[in-house]
N, C-alpha and C positions, 0 to 999 in steps of 0.2 A: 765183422760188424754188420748189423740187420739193419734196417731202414723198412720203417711202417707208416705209409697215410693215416693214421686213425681220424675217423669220420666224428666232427662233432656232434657232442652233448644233443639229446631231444631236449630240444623246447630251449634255446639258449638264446634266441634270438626274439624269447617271448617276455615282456616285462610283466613284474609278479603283482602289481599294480595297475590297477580300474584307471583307465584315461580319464574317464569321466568324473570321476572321482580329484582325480589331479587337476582337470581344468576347474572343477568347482570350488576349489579349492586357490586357485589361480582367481579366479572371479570374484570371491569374497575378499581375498587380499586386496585385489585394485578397486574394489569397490569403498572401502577401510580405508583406502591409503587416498582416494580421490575427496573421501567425506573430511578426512583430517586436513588435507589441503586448503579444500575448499572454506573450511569452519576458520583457517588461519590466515587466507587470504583474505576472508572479507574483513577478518577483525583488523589486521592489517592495513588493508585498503579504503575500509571504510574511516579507521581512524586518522587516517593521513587525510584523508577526503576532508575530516571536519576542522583539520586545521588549517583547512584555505579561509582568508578572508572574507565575511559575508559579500564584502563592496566586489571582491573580485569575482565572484559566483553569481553577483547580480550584470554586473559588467558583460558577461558571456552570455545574457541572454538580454539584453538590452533590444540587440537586434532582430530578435526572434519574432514575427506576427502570431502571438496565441490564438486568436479572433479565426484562425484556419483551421484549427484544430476539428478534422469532423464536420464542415463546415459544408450544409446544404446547397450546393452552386447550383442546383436544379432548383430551387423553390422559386416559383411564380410571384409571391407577393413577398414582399417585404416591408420592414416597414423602423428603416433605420432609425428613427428620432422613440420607437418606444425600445428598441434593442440599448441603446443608452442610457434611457430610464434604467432600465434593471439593472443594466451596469455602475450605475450613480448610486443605486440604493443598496448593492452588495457591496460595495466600497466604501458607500458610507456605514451600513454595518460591520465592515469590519473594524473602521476608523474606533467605530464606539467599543467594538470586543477588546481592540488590542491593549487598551489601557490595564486591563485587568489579568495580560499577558505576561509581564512585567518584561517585556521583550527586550536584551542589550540594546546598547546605542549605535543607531546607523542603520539598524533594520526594520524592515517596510514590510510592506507586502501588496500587491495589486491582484484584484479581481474580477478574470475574465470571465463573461458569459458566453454560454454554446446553447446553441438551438437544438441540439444535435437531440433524438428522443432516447437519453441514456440514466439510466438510474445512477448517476456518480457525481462522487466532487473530489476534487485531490490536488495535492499540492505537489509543486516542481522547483526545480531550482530557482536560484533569483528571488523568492518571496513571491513567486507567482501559482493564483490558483484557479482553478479553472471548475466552476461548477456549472451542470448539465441541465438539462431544461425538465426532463423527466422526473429526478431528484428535487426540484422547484414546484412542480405540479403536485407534489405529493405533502410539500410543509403545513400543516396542521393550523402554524400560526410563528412568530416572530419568532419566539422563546428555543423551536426544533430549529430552525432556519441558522440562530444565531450560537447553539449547540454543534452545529455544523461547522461555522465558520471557527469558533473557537477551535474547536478540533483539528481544522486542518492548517490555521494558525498555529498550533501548537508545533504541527511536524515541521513548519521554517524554523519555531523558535531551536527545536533541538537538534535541527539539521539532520533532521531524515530524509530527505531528499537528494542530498551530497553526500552521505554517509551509506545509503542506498546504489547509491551512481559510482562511487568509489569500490564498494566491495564489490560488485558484477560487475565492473569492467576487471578487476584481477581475479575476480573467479572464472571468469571467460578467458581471461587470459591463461590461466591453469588449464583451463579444459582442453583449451586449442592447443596446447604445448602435449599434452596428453594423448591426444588426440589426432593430429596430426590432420590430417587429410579423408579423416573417415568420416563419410557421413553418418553410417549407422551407428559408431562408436559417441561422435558426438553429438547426435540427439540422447543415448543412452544415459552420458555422465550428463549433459545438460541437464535432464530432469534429477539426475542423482543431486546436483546443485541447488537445483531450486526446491527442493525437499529440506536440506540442512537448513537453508537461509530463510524458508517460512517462521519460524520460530525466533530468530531475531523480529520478521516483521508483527508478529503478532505483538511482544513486548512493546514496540514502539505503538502500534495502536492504543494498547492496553495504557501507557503515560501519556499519548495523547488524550484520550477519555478522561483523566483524569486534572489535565491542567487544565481541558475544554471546560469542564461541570465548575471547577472553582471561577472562571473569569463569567460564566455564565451567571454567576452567585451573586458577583460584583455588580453585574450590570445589572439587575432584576431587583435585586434584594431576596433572590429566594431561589432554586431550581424547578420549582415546578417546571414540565413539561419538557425539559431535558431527554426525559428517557422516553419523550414520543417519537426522537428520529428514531430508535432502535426497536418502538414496536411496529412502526411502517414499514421497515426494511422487516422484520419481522414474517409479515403480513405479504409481502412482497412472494409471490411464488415461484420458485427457482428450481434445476435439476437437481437439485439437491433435496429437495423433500422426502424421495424414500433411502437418501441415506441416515445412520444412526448417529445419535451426538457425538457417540466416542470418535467415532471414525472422521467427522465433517470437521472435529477442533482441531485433528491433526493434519486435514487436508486442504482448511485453507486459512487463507492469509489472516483473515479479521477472527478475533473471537465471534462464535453466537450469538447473536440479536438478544436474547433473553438473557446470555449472561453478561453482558453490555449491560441491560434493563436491572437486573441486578446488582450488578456493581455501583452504579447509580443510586442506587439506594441506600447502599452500604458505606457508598463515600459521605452522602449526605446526613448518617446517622453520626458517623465519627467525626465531621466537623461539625455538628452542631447546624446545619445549614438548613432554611426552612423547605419543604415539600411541599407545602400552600403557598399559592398567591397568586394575583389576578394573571394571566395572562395579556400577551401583545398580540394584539391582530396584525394580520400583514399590508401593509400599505393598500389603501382604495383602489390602488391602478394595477395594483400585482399582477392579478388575471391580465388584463389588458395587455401588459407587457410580455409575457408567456405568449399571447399572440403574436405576437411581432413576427413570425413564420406562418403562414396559413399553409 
């Protein structure tokens, strides 16, 4: 009997497939498998989110100071008694929007003022909302002002703010489970996150602009000047100017200022709602109060 070493095969130890190819391949899967999570967590988390009780969502921010938010500790003058005017008068605007809300029973809402010089207003959990000084400095007149509040009235009424807070905290929670310990993996899926869930926030804009223009209808008897918030933000100059429309509707959260201005028009043809009629000035002291920070 013979006995032979034979020397192995050339190239045996070479796989006949591109790694590269295999890892890209690896990466569109968990990129697939991270969007499908993420797309089922939030519907998931955000619809448990809306079946907590308003009272108990208000309850958890009872004790929160809004009034810090942003809040200038450096400013020289102050001038607390007009910083409460404007608080009096955004609250009593809302008082008058929300009738035309037709908001369940039990639910509120309070509106804080910020000094802060921010182009925004938004709403948070609790019925609490918070509009900016900058965003104030720019109203036209009552009619934008109160387009505004309707608006962000709207997102307590449907509970976008809890249904918001619900699905990102269990999409964080996927990501971190994913993710484990990596920082660069999870800034990676983080933004993979917040790519799927833009598209839910734009629809909720898009139903808030629309229950804003009807209560706005209520209280005026007509829309005119509605779709002056959205030619100011318009008008407004951002990073975004040399990008292209196709690209800006998918990159960010609000639809475009024009197609806002748009839609506006389109709601108020289909209900029959007038597009003439006189205009509200904004209170005598408004300016004054904008001051209230020097």
């Amino acid at each position: 009997m013979r006995y032979e070493n034979q020397q192995p095969a050339e190239g045996i130890n070479v796989t006949k497939v591109n790694p590269a190819i295999q890892f890209l391949k690896f990466l569109v899967a968990a990129i697939v498998l991270v969007v499908l999570v993420v797309i089922v967590l939030q519907f998931v988390g955000g619809s448990l989110a809306k079946r907590v009780p308003f009272k108990y969502e208000k309850q958890l921010t009872e004790k929160f100071d809004f009034s810090v938010l942003g809040t200038d500790s450096d400013a020289k003058e102050r001038n607390p008694a007009l910083e409460s005017e404007m608080r009096s008068y955004l609250n009593d605007l809302a008082r008058r929007v929300a009738p035309g809300m037709d908001l369940p029973d039990g639910m509120s809402v309070t509106v804080h003022y910020n000094e802060e010089n921010v182009f925004n207003a938004f709403a948070t959990i609790g019925g609490n909302l918070v509009f900016y000084k900058a965003l104030l400095t720019k109203m036209p007149h009552e009619n934008a002002l109160a387009m505004v509040m309707a608006h962000e009235i709207a997102h307590i009424k449907h509970r976008d703010p809890i249904v918001g807070l619900g699905g990102g905290v269990a999409s964080m929670m996927a990501v971190s489970m994913l993710t484990g310990s990596s920082g660069l993996a999870e800034r990676f899926l983080t933004q993979t996150t917040l790519v799927t869930s833009m598209q839910f926030t734009r629809d909720m804009e898009t139903a808030a602009d629309k229950a804003a223009l009807g209560a706005v209808n209520k209280l005026y008897g007509h829309v005119n000047g509605a779709g002056s918030l959205f030619e100011v933000m318009g008008s407004i100059k951002s990073d975004n100017d040399a990008v292209p429309d196709w690209l800006e509707r998918f990159a960010r959260t609000h639809p475009l200022s024009q197609d806002r201005v748009n839609a506006v028009r389109t709601l108020a043809i289909e209900n029959e709602w007038r597009e003439t009629g006189e205009l509200t000035p904004l209170p005598d002291g408004f300016q004054d109060w904008l001051s209230a920070v020097q």
